[in-house]
C-alpha positions as CSV (number, residue, x, y, z in Angstrom):
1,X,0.0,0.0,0.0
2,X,1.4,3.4,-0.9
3,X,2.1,6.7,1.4
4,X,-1.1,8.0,0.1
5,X,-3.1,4.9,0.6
6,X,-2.6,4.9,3.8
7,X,-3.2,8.4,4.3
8,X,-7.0,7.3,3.0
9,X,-7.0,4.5,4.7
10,X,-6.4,6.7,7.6
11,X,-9.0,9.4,6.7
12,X,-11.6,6.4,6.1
13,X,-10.9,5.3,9.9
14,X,-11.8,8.8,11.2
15,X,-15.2,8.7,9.4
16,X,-14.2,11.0,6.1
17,X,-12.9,13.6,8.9
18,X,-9.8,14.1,10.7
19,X,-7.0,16.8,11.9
20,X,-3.0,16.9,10.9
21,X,-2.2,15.6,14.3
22,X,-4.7,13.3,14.0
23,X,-3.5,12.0,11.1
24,X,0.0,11.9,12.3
25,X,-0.6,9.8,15.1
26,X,-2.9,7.2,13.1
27,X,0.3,7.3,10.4
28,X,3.2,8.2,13.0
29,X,3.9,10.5,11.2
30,X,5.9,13.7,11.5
31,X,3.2,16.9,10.3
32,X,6.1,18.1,7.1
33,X,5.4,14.4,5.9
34,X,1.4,14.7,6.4
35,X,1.6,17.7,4.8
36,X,4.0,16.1,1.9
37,X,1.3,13.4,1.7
38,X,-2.1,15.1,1.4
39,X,-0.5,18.0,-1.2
40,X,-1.0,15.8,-4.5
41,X,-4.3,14.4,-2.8
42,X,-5.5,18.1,-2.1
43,X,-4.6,19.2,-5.8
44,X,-6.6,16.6,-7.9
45,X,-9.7,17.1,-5.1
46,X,-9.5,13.9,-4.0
47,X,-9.1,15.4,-0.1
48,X,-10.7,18.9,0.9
49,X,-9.1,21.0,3.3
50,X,-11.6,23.2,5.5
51,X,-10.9,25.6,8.2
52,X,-8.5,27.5,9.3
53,X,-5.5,27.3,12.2
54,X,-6.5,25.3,14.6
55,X,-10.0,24.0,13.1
56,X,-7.9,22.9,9.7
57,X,-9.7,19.4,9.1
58,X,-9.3,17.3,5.7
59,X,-12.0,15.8,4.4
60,X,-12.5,12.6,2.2
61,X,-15.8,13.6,0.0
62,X,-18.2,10.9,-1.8
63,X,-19.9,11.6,-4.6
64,X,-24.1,11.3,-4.3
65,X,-25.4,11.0,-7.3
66,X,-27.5,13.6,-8.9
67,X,-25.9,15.8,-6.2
68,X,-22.4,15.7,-6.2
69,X,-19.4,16.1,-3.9
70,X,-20.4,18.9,-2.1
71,X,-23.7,21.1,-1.5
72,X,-23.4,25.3,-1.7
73,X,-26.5,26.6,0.6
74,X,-27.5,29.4,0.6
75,X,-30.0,31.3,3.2
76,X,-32.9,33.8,2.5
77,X,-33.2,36.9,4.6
78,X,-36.4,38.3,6.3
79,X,-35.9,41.2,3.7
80,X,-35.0,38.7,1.0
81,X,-31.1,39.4,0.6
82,X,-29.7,36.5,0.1
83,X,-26.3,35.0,2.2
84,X,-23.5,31.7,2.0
85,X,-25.0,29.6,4.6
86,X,-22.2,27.2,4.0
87,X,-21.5,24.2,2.1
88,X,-22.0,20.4,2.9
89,X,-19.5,17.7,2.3
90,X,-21.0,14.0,1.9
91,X,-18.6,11.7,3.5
92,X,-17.0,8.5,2.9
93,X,-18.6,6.1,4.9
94,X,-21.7,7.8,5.2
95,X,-21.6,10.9,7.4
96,X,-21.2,14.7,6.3
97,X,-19.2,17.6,7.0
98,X,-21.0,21.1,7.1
99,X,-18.7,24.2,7.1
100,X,-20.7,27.0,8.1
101,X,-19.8,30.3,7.0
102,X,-20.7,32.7,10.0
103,X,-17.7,32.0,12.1
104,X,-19.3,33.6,14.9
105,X,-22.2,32.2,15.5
106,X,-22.3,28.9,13.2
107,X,-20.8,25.6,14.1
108,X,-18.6,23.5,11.6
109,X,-19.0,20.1,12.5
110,X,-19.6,16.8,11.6
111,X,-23.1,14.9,11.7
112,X,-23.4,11.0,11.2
113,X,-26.2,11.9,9.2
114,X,-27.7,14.7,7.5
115,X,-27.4,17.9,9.8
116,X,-30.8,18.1,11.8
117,X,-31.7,22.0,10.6
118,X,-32.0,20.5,7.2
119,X,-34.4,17.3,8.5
120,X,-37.4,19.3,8.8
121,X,-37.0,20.6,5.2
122,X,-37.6,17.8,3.6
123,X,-40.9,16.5,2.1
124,X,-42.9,14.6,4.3
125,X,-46.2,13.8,5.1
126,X,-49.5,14.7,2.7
127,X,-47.1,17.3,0.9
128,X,-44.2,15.4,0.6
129,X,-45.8,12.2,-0.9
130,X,-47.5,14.8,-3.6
131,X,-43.8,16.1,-3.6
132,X,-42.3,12.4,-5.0
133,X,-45.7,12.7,-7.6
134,X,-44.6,16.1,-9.0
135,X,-41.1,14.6,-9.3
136,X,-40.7,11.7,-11.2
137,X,-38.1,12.5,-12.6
138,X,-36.0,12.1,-9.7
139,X,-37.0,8.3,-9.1
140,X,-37.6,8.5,-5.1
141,X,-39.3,5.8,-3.0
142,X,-43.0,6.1,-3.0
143,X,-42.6,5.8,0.3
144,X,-41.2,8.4,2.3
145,X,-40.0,6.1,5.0
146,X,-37.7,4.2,2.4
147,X,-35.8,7.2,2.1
148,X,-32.1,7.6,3.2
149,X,-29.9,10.8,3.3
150,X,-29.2,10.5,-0.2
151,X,-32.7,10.9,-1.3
152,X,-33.2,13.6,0.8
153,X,-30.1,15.3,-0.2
154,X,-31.0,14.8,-3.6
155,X,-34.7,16.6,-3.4
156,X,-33.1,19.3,-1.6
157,X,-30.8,19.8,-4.5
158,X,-32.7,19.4,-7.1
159,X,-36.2,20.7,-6.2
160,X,-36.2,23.0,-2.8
161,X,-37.1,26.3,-3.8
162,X,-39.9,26.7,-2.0
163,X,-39.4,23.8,1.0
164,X,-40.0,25.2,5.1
165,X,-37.6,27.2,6.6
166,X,-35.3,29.3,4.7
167,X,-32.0,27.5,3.4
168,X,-32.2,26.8,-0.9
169,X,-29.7,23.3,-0.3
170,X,-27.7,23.5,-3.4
171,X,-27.3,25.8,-6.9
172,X,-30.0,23.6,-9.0
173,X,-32.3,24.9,-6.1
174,X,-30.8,28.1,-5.6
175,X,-31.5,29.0,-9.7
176,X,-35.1,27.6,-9.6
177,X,-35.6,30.2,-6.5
178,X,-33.9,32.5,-8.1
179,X,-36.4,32.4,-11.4
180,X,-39.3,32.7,-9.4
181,X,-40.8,36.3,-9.5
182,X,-39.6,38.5,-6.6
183,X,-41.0,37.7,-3.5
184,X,-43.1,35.3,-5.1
185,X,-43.6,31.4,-4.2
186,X,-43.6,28.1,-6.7
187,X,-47.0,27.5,-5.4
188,X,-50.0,28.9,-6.8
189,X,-51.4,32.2,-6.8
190,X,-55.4,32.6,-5.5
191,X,-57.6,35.5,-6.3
192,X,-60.7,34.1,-5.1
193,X,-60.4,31.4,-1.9
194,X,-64.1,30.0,-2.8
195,X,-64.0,29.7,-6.4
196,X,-59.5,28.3,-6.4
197,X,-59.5,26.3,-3.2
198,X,-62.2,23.5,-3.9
199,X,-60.3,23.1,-7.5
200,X,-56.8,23.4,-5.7
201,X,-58.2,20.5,-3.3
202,X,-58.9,17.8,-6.0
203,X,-55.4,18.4,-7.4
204,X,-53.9,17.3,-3.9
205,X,-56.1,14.9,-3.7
206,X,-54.6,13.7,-7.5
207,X,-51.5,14.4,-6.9
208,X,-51.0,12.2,-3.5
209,X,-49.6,8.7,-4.2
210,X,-52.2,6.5,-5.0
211,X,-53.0,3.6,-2.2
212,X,-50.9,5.4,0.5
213,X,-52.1,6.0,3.7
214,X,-52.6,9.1,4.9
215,X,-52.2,8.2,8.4
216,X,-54.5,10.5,9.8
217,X,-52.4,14.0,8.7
218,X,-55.0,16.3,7.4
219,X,-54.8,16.9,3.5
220,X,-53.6,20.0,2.5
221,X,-52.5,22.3,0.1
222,X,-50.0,25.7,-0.4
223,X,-51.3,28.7,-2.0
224,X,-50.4,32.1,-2.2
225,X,-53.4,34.8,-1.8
226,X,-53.0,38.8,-1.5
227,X,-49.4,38.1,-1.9
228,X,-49.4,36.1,1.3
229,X,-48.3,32.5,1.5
230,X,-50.8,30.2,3.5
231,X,-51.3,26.6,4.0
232,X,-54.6,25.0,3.4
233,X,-55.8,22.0,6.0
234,X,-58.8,20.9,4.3
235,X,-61.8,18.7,4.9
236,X,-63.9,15.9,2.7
237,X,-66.9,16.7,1.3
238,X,-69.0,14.3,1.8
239,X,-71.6,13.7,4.2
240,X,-70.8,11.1,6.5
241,X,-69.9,11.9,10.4
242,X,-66.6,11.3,9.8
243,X,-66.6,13.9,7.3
244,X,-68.5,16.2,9.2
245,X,-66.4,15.6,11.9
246,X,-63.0,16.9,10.1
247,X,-65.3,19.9,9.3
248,X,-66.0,20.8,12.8
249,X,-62.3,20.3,13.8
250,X,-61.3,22.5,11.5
251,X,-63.6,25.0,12.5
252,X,-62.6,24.1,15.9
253,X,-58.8,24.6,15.4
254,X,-59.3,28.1,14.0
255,X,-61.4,28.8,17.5
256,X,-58.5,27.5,19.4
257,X,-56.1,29.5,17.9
258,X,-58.0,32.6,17.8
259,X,-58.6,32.2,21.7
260,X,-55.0,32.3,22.0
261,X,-54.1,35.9,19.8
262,X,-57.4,37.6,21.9
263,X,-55.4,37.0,25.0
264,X,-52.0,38.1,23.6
265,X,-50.2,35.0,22.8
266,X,-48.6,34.5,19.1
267,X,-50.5,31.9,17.3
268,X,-50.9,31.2,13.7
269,X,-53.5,34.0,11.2
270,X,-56.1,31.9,10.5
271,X,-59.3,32.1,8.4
272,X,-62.2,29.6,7.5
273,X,-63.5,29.5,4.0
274,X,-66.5,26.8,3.3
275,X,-66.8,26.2,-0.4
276,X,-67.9,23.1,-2.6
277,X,-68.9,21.0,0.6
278,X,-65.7,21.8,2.4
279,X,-63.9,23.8,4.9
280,X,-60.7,24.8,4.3
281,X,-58.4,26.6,7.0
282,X,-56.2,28.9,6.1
283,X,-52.9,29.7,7.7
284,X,-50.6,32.7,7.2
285,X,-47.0,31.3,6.7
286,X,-45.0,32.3,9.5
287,X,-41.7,30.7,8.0
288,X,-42.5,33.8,5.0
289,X,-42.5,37.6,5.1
290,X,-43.3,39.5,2.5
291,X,-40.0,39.9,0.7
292,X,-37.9,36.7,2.5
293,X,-38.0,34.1,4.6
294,X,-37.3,32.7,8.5
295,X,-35.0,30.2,9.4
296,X,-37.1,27.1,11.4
297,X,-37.0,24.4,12.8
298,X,-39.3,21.9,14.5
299,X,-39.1,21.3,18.3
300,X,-38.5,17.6,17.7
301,X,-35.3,18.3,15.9
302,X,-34.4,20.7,18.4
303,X,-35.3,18.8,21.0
304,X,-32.9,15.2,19.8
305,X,-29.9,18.0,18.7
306,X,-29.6,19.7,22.2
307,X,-31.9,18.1,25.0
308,X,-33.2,14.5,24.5
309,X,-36.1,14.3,26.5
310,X,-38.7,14.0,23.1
311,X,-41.7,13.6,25.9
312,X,-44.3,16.4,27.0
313,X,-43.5,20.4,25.7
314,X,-43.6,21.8,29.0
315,X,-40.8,19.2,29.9
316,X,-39.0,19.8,27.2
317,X,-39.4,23.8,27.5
318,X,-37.9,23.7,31.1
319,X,-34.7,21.4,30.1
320,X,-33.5,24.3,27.0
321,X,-31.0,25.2,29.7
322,X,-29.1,22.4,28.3
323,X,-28.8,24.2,25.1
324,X,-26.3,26.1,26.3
325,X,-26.3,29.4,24.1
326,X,-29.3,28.2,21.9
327,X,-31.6,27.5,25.1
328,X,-34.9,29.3,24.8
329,X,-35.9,32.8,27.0
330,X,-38.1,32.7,29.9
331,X,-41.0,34.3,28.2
332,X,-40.8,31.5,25.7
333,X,-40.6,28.3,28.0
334,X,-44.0,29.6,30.2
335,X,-45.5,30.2,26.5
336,X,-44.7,26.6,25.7
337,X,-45.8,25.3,29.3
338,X,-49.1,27.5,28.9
339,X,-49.3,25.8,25.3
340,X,-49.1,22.4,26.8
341,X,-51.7,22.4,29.4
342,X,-53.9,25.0,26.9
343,X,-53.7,21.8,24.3
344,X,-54.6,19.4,27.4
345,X,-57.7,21.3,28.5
346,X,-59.0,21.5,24.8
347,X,-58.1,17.9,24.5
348,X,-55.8,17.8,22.1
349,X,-54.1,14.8,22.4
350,X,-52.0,15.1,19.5
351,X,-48.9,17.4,20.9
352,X,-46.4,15.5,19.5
353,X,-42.9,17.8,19.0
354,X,-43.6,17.7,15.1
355,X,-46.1,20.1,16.2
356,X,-44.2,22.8,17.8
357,X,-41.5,24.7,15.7
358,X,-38.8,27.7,16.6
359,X,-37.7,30.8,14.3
360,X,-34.5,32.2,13.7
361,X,-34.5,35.4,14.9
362,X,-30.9,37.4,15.3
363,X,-29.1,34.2,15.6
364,X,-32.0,33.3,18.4
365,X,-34.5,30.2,18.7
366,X,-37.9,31.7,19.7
367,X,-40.8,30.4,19.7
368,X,-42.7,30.1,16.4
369,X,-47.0,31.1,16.5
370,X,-48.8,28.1,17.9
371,X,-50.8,26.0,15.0
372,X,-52.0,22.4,15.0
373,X,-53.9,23.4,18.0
374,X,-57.6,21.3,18.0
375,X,-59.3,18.5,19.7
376,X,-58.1,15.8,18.3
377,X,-59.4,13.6,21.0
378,X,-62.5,13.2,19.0
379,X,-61.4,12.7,15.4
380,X,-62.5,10.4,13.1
381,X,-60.1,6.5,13.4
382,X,-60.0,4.9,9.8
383,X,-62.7,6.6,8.9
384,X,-65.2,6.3,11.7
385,X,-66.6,8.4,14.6
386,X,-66.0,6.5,17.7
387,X,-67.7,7.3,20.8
388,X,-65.3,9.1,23.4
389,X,-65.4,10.3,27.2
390,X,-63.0,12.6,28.1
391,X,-65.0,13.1,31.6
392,X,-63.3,10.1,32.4
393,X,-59.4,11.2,31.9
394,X,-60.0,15.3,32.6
395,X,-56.3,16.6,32.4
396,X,-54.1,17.4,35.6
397,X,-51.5,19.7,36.0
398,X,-48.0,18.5,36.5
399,X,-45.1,20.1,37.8
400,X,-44.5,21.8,35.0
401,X,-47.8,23.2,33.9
402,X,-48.9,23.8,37.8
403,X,-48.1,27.7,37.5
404,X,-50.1,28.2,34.4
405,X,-52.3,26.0,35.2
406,X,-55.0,28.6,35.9
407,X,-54.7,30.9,32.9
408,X,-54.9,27.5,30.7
409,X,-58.0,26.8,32.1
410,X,-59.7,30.3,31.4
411,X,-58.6,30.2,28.0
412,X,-59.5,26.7,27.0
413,X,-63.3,27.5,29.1
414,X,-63.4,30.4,26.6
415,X,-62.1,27.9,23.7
416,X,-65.2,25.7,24.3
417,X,-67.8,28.1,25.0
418,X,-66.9,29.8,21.3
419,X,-67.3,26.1,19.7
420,X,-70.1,25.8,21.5
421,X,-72.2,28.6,20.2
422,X,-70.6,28.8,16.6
423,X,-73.1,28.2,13.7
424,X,-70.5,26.8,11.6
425,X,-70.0,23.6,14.0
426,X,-72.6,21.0,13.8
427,X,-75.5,20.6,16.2
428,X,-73.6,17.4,17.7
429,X,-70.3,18.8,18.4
430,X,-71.8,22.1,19.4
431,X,-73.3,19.8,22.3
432,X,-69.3,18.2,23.0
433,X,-68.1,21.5,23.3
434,X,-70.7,22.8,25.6
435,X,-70.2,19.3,28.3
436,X,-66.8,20.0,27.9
437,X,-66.8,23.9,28.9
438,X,-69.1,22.6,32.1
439,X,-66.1,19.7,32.9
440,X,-63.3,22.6,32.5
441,X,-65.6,24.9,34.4
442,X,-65.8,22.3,37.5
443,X,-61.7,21.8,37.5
């Protein structure tokens, strides 16, 4: 084996990654005769340097197809400048290097697998199945759990203009964005909610992979309308409970987060529209401004890069401390507390960390609006209305929802005397809501 083999052989050992005195002592080596070893390697490529002084690393890069050696990303402003995020290095042997640009308050480091701020931008759920329809030509897995990095790496490259958050992963991306019109999205433009919702509907409908199961997430589209981008949770439109059920929890989840922005607390613009038998909720884009975008991320990813408990939000809101510099304010962890026992005493018992997300702000993590905020204690299971009684597991407080234990209470009281009297709620649910503003009453 020759002097440079070894050198590889060396690199390979330390996952694709490694320093000059690391590389000595796997070698024992001298550094002039590392140095002598990687200069033909760094020349034809075939080794990256990154860094600087101290942080120098050298890098052994594989090549993903359709993607390439390594990933330029770029970030969107609030006010739409755009910035080098950094660039991404697949590994040999399966990891990745990123090599962030803002030295002072990025972090160059290496992830086993794909860094986790770029997890929650790729296509999953109702959209991202539609997403591997629209795409053919990029061969994914039907099913978005058959994916590895590499597929999500290579839908990020190739077509993530317009995915959450606000990095564009690679230049195929990065030209597609920068075609679109200024301050425009890929997605469709709507003049008129009740005449281009019920026909935007159908083509979600048509565009989701046939036979797949939608596993309960609510069907939805993105849209664009008065120049603001939304996303549209809609229901069926037929007339069977179940479907009228998914049309009173709609209704019901704009309530809920209209309770919340009456008493001050961010949650997501909302708006009902019923059209064509359905009701669609509308929701502002909070990851959008008008001329850029915010950098997000979901609490789950958050939560399994810094903390690791992946439980309850109010649990996970009073552990950020362990996120050193990136831990969340005070004002933030009470909101996410408040949050939790607000969701428990409207009996949402969906508050998974999927549904909780942070923004970028100033190189911060705050808390993003509330959304996905509804009783779904009572939705339909494979299609059918079962019979539930929550009177028989009424929510308690914990230790970490005891001190805003009280102001949850009034709130979700108001939350269920507004379903209670709203026409747009059926007669049958109407009567839920008002049992279940007497139960959180009596608490």
């Amino acid at each position: 084996m020759t002097d440079a083999e070894n050198l590889i052989s060396a690199l390979r050992r330390q996952n694709g990654h490694a320093s000059s005195p690391e590389l000595q002592a796997q070698l024992g080596v001298s550094q002039p005769t590392v140095s002598r070893l990687l200069a033909p390697l760094l020349a034809t490529g075939q080794v990256v340097k990154v860094g600087a002084a101290r942080a120098q690393r050298y890098l052994l890069p594989r090549d993903v197809p359709g993607v390439g050696r390594q990933v330029l990303i770029h970030q969107v402003q609030p006010g739409g400048e755009l910035q080098v995020f950094g660039t991404l290095y697949p590994l040999v042997g399966g990891g990745f290097w990123m090599e962030e640009a803002d030295k002072s308050h990025g972090q160059s480091a290496f992830h086993p697998s794909l860094p986790w701020f770029l997890m929650d931008t790729r296509p999953q759920g109702f959209l991202g199945r539609a997403f591997v329809q629209a795409h053919p030509d990029l061969a994914l897995p039907s099913h978005l759990a058959h994916w590895r990095d590499e597929h999500i790496l290579l839908a990020l490259v190739r077509a993530g203009e317009d995915l959450p958050g606000n990095l564009l992963v690679g230049t195929a991306s990065l030209d597609r964005y920068l075609d679109m019109p200024l301050g425009q999205s890929a997605t469709p433009v709507v003049n008129d909610p009740e005449q281009d919702y019920p026909r935007l509907a159908l083509q979600a409908l048509v565009s989701a992979a046939p036979g797949s199961s939608a596993g309960g997430e609510q069907p939805k589209f993105c849209a664009v309308t008065d120049g603001v981008p939304v996303l549209v949770k809609f229901s069926p439109t037929g007339d069977a409970p179940a479907d009228q059920r998914w049309r009173d929890l709609l209704v019901c989840e704009a309530l809920a987060l209209q309770t919340l922005q009456a008493a001050g607390i961010a949650a997501a613009q909302t708006d009902i529209v019923q059209a064509a038998g359905r009701v669609f909720l509308q929701s502002r884009r909070f990851d959008r401004t008008t001329q850029g975008r915010i950098g997000m991320v979901s609490l789950e990813m958050y939560d399994a890069h810094y903390i690791g408990i992946g439980s309850q939000w109010a649990a996970t809101a009073m552990q950020t401390g362990r996120a050193g510099a990136e831990s969340l304010s005070a004002a933030d962890i009470q909101t996410l507390c408040l949050l939790d026992a607000f969701g428990a005493l409207i009996a949402n018992t969906d508050r998974h960390h999927g549904n909780v997300s942070l923004l970028l702000h100033q190189h911060r993590w705050q808390l993003a609006p509330a959304y996905d905020m509804l009783p779904m204690f009572y939705a339909p299971v494979a299609g059918e209305v079962v019979e539930r009684d929550w009177a028989s597991q009424l929510p308690r407080p914990n230790a970490h929802t005891l001190s805003v234990w009280p102001h949850a209470r009034a709130l979700a009281l108001q939350f269920w005397q507004s379903a209670a009297g709203d026409a747009r709620i059926s007669d049958e649910f109407r009567e839920v809501a008002r049992v279940n503003a007497g139960l959180v009453h009596g608490l």
